[in-house]
mmCIF file of the C-alpha atoms, coordinates in Angstrom:
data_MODEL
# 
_entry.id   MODEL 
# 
loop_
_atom_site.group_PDB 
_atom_site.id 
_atom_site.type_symbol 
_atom_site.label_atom_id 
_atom_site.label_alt_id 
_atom_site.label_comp_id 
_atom_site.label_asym_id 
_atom_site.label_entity_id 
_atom_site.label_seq_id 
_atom_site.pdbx_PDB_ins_code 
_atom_site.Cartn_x 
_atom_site.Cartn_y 
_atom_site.Cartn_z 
_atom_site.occupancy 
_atom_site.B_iso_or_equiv 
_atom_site.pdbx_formal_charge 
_atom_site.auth_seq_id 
_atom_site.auth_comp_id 
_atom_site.auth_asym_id 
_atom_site.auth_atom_id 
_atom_site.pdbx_PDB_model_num 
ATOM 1   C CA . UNK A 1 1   ? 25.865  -81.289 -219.392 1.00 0.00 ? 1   UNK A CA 1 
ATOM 2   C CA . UNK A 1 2   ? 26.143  -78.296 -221.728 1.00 0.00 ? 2   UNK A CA 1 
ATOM 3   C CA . UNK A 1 3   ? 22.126  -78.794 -222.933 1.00 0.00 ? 3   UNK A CA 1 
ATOM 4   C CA . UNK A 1 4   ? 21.246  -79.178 -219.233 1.00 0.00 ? 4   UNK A CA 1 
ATOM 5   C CA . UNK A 1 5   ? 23.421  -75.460 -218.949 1.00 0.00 ? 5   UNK A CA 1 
ATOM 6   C CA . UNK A 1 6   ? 21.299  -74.366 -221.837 1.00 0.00 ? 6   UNK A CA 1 
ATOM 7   C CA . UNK A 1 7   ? 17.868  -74.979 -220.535 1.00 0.00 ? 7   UNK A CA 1 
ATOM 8   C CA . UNK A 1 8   ? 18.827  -73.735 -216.840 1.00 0.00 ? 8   UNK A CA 1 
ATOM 9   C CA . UNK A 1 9   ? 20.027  -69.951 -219.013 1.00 0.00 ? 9   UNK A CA 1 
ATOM 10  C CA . UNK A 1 10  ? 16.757  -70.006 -220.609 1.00 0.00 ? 10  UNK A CA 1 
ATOM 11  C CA . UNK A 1 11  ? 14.959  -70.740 -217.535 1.00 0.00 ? 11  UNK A CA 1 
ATOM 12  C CA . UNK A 1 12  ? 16.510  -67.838 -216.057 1.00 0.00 ? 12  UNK A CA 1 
ATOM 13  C CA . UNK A 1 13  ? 16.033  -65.568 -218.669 1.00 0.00 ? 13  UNK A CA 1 
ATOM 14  C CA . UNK A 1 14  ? 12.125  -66.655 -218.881 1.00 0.00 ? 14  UNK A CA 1 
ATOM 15  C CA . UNK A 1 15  ? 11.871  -66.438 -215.263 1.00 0.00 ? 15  UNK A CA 1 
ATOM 16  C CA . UNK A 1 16  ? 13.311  -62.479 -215.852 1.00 0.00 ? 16  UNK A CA 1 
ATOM 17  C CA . UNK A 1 17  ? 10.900  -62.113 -218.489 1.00 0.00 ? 17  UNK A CA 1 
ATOM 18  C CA . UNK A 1 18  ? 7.818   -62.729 -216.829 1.00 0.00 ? 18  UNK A CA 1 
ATOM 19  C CA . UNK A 1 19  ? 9.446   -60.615 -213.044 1.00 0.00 ? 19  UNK A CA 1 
ATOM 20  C CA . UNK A 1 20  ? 9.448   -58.179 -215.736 1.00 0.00 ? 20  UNK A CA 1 
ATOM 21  C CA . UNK A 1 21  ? 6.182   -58.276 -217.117 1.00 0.00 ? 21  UNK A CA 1 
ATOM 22  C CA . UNK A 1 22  ? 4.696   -57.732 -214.320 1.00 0.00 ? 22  UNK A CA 1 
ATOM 23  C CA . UNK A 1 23  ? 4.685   -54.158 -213.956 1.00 0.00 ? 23  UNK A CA 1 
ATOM 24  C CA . UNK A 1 24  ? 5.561   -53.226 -217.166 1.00 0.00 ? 24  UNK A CA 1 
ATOM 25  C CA . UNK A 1 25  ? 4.270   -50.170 -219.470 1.00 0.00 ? 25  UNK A CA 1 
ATOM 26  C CA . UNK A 1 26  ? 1.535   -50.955 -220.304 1.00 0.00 ? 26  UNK A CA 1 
ATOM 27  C CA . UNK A 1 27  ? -0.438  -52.519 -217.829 1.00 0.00 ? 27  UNK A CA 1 
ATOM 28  C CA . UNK A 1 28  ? -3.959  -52.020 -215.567 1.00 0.00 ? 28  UNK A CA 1 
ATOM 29  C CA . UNK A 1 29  ? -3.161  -52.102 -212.152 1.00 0.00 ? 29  UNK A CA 1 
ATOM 30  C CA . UNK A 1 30  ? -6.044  -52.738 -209.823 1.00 0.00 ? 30  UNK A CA 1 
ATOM 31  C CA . UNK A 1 31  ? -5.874  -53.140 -205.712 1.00 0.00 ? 31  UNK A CA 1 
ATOM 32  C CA . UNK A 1 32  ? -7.472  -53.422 -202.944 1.00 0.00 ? 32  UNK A CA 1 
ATOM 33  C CA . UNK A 1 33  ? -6.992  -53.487 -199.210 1.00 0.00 ? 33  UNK A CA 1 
ATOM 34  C CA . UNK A 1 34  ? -7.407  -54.242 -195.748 1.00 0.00 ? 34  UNK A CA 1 
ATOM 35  C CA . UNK A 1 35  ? -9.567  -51.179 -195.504 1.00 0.00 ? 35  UNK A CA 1 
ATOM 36  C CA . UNK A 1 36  ? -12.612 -52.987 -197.401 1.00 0.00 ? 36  UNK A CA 1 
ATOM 37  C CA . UNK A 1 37  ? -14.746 -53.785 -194.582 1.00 0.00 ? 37  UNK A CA 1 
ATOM 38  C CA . UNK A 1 38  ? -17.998 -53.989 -192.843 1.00 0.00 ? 38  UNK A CA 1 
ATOM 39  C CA . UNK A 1 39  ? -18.670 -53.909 -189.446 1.00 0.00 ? 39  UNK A CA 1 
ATOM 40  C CA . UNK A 1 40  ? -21.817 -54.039 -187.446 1.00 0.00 ? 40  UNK A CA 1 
ATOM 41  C CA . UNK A 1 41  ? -21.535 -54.350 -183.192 1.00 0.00 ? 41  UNK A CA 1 
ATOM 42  C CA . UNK A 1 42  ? -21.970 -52.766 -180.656 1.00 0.00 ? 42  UNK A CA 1 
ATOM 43  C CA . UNK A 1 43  ? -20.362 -50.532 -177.831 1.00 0.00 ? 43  UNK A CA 1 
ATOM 44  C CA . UNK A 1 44  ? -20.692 -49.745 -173.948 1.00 0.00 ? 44  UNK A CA 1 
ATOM 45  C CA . UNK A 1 45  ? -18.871 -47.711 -171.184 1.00 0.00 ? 45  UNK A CA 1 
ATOM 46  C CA . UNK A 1 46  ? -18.953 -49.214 -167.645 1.00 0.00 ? 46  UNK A CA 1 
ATOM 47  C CA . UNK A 1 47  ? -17.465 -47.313 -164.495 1.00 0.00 ? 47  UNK A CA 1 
ATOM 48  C CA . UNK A 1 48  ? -16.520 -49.201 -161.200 1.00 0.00 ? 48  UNK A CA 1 
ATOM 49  C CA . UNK A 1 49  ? -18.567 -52.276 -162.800 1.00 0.00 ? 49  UNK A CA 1 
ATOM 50  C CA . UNK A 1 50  ? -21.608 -49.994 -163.518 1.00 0.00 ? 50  UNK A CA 1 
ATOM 51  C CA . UNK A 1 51  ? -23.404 -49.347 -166.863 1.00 0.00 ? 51  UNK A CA 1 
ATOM 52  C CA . UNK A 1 52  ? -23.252 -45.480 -167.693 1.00 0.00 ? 52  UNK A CA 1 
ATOM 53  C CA . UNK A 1 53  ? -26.460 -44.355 -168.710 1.00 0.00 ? 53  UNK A CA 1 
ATOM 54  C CA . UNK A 1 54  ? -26.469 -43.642 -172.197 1.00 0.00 ? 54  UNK A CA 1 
ATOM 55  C CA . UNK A 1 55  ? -23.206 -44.862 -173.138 1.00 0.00 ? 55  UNK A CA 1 
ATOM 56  C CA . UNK A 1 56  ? -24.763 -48.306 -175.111 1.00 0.00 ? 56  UNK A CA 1 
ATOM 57  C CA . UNK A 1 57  ? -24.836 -47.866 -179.006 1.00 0.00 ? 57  UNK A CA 1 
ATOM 58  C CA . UNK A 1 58  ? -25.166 -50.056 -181.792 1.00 0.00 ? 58  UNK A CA 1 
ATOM 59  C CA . UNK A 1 59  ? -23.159 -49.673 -185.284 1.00 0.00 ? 59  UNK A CA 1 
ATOM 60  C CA . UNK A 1 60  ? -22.733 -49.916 -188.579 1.00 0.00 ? 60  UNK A CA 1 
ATOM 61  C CA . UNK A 1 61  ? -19.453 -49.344 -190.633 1.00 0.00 ? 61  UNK A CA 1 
ATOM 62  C CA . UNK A 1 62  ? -18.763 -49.918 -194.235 1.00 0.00 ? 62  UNK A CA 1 
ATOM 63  C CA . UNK A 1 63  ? -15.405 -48.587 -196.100 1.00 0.00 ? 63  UNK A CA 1 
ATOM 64  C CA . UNK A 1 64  ? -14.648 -49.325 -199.452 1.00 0.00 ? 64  UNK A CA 1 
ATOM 65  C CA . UNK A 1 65  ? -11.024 -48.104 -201.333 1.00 0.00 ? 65  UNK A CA 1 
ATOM 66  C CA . UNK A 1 66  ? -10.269 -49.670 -204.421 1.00 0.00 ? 66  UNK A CA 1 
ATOM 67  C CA . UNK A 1 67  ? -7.674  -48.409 -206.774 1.00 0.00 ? 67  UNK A CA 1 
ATOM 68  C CA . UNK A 1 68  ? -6.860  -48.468 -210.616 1.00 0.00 ? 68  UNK A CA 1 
ATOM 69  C CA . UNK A 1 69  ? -4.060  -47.564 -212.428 1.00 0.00 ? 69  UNK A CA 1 
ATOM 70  C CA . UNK A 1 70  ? -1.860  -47.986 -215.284 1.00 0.00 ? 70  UNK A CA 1 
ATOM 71  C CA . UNK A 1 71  ? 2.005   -48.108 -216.038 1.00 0.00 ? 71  UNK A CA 1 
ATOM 72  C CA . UNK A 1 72  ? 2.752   -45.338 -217.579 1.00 0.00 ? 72  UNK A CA 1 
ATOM 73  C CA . UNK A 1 73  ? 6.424   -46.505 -218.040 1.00 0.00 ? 73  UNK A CA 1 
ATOM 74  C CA . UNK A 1 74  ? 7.857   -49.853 -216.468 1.00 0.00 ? 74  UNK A CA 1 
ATOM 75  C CA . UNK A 1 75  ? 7.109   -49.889 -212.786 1.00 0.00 ? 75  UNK A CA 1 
ATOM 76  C CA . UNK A 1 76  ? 5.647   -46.721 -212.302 1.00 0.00 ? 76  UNK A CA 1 
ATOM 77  C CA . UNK A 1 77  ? 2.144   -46.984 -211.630 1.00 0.00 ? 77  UNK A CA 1 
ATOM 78  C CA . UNK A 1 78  ? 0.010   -43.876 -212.167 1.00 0.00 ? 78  UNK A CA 1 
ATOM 79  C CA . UNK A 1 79  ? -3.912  -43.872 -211.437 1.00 0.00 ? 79  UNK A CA 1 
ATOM 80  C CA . UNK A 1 80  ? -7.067  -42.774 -209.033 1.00 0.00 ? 80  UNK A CA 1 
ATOM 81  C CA . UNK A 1 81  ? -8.194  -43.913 -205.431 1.00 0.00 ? 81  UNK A CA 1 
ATOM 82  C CA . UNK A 1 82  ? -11.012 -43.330 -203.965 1.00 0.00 ? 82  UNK A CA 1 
ATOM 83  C CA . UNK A 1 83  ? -12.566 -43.705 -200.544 1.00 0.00 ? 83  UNK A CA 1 
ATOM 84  C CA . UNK A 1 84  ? -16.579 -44.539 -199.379 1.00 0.00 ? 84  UNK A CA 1 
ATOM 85  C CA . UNK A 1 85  ? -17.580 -44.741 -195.978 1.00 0.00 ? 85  UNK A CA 1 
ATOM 86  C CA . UNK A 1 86  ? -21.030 -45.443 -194.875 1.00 0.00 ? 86  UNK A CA 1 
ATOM 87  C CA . UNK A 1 87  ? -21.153 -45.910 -190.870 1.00 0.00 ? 87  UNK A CA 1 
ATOM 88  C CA . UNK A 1 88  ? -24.234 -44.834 -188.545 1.00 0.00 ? 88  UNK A CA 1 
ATOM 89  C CA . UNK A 1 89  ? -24.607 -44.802 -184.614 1.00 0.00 ? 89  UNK A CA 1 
ATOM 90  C CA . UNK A 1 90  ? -27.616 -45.448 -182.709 1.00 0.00 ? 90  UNK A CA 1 
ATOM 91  C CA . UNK A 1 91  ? -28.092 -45.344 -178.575 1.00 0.00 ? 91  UNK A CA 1 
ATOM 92  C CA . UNK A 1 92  ? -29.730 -48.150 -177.176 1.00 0.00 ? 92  UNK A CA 1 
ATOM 93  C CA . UNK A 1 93  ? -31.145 -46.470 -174.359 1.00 0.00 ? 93  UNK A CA 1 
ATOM 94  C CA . UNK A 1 94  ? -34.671 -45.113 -175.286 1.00 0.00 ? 94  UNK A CA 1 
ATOM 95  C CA . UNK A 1 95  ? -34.459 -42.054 -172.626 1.00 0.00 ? 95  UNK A CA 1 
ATOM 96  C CA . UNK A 1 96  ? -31.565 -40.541 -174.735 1.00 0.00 ? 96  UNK A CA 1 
ATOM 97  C CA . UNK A 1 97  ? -32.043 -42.208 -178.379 1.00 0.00 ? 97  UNK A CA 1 
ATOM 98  C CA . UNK A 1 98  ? -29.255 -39.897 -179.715 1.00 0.00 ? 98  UNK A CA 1 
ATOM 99  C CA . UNK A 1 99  ? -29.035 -41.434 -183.930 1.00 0.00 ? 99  UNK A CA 1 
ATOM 100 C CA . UNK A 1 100 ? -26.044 -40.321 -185.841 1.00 0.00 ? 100 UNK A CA 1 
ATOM 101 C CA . UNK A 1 101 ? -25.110 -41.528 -189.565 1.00 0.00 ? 101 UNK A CA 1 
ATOM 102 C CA . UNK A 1 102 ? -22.906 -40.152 -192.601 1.00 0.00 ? 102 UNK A CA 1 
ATOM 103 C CA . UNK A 1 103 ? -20.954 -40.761 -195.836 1.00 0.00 ? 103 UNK A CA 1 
ATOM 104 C CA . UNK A 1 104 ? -18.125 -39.510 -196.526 1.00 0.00 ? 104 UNK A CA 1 
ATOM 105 C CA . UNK A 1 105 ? -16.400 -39.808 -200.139 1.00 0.00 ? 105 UNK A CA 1 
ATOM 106 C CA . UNK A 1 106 ? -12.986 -39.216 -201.423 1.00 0.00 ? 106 UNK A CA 1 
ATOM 107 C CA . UNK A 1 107 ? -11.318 -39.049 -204.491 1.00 0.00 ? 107 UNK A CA 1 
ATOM 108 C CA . UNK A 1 108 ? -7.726  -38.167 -205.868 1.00 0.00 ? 108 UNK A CA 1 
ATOM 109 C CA . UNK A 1 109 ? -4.570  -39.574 -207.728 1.00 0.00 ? 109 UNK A CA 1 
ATOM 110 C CA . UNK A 1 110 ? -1.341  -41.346 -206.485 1.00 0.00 ? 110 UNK A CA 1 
ATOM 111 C CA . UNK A 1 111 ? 1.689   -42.816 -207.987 1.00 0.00 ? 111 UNK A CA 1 
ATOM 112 C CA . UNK A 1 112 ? 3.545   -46.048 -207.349 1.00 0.00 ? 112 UNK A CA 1 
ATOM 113 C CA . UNK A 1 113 ? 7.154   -47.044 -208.350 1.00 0.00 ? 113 UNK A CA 1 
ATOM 114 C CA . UNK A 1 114 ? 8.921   -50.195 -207.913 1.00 0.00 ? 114 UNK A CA 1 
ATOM 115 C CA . UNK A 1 115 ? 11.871  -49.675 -207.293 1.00 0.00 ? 115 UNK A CA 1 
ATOM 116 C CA . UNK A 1 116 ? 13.401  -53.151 -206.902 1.00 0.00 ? 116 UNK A CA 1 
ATOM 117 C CA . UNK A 1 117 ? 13.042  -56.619 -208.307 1.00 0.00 ? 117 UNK A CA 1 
ATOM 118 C CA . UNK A 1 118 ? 14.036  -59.392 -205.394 1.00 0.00 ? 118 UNK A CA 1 
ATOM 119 C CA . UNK A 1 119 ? 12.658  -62.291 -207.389 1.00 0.00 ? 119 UNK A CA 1 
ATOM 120 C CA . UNK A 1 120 ? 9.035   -62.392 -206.854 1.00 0.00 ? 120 UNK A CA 1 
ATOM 121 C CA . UNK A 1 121 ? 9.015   -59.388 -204.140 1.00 0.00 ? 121 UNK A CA 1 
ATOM 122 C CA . UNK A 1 122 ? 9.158   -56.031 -205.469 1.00 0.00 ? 122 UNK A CA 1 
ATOM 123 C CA . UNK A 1 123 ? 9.023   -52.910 -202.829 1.00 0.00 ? 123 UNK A CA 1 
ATOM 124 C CA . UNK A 1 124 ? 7.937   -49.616 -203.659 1.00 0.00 ? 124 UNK A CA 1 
ATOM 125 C CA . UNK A 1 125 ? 7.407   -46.076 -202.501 1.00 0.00 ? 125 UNK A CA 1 
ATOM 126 C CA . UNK A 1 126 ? 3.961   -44.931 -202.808 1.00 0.00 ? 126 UNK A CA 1 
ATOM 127 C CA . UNK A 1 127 ? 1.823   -41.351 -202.367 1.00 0.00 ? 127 UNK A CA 1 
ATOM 128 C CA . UNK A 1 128 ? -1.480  -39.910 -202.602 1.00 0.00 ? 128 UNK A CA 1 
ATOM 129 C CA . UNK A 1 129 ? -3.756  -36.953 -202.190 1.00 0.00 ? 129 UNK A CA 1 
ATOM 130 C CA . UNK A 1 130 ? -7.437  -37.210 -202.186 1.00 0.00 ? 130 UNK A CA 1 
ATOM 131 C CA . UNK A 1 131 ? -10.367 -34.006 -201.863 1.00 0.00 ? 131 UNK A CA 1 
ATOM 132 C CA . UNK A 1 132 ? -13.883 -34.904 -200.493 1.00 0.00 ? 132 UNK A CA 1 
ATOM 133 C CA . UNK A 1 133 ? -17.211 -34.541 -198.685 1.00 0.00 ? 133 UNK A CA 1 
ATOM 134 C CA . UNK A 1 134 ? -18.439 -35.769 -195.421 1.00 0.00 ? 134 UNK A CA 1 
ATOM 135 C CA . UNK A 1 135 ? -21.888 -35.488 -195.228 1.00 0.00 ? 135 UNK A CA 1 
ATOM 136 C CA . UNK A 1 136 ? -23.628 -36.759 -191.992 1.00 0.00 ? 136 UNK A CA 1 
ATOM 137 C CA . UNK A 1 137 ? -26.867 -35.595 -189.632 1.00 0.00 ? 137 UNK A CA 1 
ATOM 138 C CA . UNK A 1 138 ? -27.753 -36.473 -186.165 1.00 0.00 ? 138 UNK A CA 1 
ATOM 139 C CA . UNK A 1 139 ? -30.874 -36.480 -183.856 1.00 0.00 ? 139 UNK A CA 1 
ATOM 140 C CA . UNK A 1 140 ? -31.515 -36.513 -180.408 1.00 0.00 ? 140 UNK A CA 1 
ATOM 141 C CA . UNK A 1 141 ? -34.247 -38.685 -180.100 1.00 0.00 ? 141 UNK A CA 1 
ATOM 142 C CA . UNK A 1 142 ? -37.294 -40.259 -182.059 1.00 0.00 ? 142 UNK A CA 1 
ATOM 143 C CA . UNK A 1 143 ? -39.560 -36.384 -181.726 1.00 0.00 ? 143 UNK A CA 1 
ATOM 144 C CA . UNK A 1 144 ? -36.367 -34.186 -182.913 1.00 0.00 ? 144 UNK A CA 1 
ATOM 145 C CA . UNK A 1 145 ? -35.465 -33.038 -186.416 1.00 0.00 ? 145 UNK A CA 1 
ATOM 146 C CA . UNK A 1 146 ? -31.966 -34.176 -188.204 1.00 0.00 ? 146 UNK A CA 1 
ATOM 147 C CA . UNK A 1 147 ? -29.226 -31.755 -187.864 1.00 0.00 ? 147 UNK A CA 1 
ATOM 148 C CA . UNK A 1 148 ? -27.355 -32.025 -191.139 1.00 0.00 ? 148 UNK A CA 1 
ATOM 149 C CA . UNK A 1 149 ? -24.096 -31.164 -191.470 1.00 0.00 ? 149 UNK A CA 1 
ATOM 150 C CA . UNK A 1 150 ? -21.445 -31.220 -194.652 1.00 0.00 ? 150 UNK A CA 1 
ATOM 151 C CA . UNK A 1 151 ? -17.865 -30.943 -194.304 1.00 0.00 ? 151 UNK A CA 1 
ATOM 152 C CA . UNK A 1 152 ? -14.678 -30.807 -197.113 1.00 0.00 ? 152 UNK A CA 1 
ATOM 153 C CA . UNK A 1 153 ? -11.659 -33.464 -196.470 1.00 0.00 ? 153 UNK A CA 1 
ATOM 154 C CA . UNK A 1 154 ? -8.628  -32.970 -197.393 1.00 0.00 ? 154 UNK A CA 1 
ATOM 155 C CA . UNK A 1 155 ? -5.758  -36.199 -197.065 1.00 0.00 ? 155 UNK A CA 1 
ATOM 156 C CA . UNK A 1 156 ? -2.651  -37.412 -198.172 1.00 0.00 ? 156 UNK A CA 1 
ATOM 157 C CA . UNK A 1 157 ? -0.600  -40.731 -197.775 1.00 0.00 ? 157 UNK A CA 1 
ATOM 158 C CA . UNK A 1 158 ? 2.894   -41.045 -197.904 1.00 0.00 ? 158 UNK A CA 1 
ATOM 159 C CA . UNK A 1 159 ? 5.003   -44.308 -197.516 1.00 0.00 ? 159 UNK A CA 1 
ATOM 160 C CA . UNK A 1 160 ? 6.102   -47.122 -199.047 1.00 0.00 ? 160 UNK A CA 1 
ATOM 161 C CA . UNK A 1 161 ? 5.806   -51.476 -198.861 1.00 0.00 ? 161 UNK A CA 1 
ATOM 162 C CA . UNK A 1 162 ? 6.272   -54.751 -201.069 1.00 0.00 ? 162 UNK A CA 1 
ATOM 163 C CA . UNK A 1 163 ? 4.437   -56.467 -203.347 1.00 0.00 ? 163 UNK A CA 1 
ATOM 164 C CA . UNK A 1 164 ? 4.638   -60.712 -203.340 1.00 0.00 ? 164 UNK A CA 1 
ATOM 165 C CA . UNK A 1 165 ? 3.632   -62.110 -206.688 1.00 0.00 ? 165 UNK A CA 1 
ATOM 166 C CA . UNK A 1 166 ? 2.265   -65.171 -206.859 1.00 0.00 ? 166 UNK A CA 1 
ATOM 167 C CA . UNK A 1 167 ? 2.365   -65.421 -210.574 1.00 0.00 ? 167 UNK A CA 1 
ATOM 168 C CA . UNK A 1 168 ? 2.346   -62.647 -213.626 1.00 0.00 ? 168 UNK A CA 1 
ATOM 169 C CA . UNK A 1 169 ? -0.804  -61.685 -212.614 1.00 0.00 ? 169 UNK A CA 1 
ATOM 170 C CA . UNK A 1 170 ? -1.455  -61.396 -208.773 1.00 0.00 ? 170 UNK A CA 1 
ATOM 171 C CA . UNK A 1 171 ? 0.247   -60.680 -205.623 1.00 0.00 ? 171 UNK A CA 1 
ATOM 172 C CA . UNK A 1 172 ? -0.132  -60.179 -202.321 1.00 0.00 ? 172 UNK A CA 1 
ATOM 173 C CA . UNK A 1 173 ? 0.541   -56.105 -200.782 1.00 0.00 ? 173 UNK A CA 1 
ATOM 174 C CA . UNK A 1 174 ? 1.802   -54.673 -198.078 1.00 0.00 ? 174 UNK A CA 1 
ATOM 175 C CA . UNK A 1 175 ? 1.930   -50.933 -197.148 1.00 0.00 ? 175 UNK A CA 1 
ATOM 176 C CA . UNK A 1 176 ? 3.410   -48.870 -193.875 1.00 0.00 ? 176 UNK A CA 1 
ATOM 177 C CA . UNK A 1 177 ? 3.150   -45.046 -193.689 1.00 0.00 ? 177 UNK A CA 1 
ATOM 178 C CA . UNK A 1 178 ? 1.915   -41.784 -192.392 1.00 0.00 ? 178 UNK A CA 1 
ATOM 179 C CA . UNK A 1 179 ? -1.559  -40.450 -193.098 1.00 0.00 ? 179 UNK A CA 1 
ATOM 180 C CA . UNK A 1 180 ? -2.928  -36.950 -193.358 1.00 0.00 ? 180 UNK A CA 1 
ATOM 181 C CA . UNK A 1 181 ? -6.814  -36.249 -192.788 1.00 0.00 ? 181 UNK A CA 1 
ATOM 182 C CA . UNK A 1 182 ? -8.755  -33.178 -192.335 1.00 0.00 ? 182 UNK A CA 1 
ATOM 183 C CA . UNK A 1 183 ? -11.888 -32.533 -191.828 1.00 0.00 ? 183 UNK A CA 1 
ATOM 184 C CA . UNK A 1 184 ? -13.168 -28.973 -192.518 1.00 0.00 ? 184 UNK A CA 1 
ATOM 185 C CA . UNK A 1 185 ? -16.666 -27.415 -191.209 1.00 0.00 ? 185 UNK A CA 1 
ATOM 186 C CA . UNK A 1 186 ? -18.874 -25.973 -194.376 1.00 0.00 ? 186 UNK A CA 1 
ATOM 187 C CA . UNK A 1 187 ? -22.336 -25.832 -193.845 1.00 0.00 ? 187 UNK A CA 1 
ATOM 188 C CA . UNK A 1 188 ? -24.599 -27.647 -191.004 1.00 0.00 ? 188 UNK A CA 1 
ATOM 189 C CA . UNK A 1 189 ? -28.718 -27.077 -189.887 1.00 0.00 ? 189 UNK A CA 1 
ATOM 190 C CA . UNK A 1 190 ? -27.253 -27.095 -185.898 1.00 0.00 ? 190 UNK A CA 1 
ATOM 191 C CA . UNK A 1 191 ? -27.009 -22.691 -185.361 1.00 0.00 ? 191 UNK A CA 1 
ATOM 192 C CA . UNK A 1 192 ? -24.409 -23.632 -182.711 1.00 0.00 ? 192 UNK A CA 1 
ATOM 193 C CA . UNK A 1 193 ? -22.173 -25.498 -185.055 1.00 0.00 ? 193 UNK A CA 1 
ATOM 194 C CA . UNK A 1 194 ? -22.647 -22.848 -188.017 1.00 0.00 ? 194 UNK A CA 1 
ATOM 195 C CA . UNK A 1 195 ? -21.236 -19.934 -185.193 1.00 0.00 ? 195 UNK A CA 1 
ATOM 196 C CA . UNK A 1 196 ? -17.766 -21.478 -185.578 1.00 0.00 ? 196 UNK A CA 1 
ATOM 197 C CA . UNK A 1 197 ? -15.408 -22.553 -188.418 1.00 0.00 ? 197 UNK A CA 1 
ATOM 198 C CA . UNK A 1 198 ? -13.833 -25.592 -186.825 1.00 0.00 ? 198 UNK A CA 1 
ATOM 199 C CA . UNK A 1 199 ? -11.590 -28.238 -187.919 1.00 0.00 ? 199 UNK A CA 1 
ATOM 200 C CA . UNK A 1 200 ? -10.335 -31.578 -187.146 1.00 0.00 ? 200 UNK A CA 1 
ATOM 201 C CA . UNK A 1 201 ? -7.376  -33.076 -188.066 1.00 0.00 ? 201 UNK A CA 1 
ATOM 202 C CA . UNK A 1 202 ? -6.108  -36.454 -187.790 1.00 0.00 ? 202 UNK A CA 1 
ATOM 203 C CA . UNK A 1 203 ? -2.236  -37.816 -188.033 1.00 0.00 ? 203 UNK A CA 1 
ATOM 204 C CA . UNK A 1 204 ? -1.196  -41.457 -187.715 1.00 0.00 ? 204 UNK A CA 1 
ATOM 205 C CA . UNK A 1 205 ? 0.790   -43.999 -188.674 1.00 0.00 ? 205 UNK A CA 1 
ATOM 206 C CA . UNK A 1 206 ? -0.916  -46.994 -190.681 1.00 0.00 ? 206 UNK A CA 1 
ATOM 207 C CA . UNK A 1 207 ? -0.113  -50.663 -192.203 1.00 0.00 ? 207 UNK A CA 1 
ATOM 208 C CA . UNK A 1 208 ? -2.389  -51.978 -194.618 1.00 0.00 ? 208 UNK A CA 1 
ATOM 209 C CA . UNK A 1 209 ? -2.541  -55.490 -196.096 1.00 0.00 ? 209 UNK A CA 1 
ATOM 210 C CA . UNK A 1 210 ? -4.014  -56.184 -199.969 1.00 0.00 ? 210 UNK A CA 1 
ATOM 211 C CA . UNK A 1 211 ? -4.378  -57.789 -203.258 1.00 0.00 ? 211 UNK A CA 1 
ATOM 212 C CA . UNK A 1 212 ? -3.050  -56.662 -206.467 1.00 0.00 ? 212 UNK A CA 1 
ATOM 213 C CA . UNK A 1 213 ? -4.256  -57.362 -210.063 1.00 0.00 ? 213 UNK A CA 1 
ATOM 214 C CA . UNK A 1 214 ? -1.895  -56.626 -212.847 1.00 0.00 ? 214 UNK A CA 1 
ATOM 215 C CA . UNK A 1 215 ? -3.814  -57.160 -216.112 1.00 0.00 ? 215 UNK A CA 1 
ATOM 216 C CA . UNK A 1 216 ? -2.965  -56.699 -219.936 1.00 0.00 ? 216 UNK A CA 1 
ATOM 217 C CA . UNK A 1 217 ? -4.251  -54.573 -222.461 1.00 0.00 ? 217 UNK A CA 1 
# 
């Protein structure tokens, strides 16, 4: 009885150990989530069960944000994002053949910190700021030139989620919060667009599912 209370304590205490571990000083911290994808489809507007003229486009979207950090004390996680977005739009009706494409690319630091230990769940409160460019040009149709046009982003992400892990090493993430984009006007070839110093700013509320890597030195 008492050796069977022994091994359960160390148990325990190796089972704290490792909980431990996991996101303690000293280790890489890599992620990625829900927003690596790639899309390619399609899209059309119908009115009253009719086609509208124009309104048919094809499309391509691929965003990429990993993320890699490193404990700079246990369970604070400090380290860069960044953001790639390749997408283009074409119409599929060849009496408008209006072509649009872009990339935009974002950069910038956050900070991470586990806050709690429930076994193998950990949550955490999470932020981050990024600066970029969005570079993208449009035509008309087959005969016109590409208007090019480069804007500067500005976001931020606030919030917080869990973290499942599976073992030492990987887990599965969850995150729930508000993001910040903006989208300001630079520089663009169209002399309409270059007449005004516009803006565009975007606020919602997101949930993103990932995968997180904590590796050792």
């Amino acid at each position: 009885m008492k050796q069977a209370f022994a091994l359960t304590i160390i148990l325990l205490m190796a089972s704290g150990f490792v909980l431990k571990a996991q996101t303690e000083k000293g280790k890489f911290f890599v992620a990625g989530s829900n927003r690596l994808e790639l899309n390619i489809g399609g899209e059309k507007q119908k009115v009253d069960g009719d086609l509208v003229e124009g309104s048919e486009i094809s499309y391509f979207d691929f965003d990429f944000q990993p993320r890699m950090g490193y404990t700079v004390i246990d369970n604070l996680v400090a380290g860069l994002f960044m953001d790639v977005d390749v997408w283009s739009n074409k119409s599929k009706d060849e009496d408008y053949g209006y072509t649009e494409k872009g990339t935009t690319f974002i950069i910038g630091p956050f900070v991470r910190f586990y806050f709690l230990d429930f076994h193998k769940l950990k949550p955490y409160a999470e932020a981050q700021v990024g600066f970029g460019i969005d570079h993208y040009k449009y035509k008309y149709n087959d005969d016109s030139d590409w208007n090019k046009t480069d804007e500067s982003v500005f976001t931020y992400r606030i919030g917080g989620g869990a973290t499942y892990f599976f073992n030492e090493f990987v887990g599965a993430d969850a995150f729930l919060g508000f993001l910040h984009d903006s989208y300001k006007y630079k520089d663009s070839d169209d002399p309409e667009r270059s007449e005004h110093n516009s803006k565009y700013i975007y606020n919602e509320f997101i949930m993103q599912l990932g995968i997180v890597v904590m590796l050792s030195k």
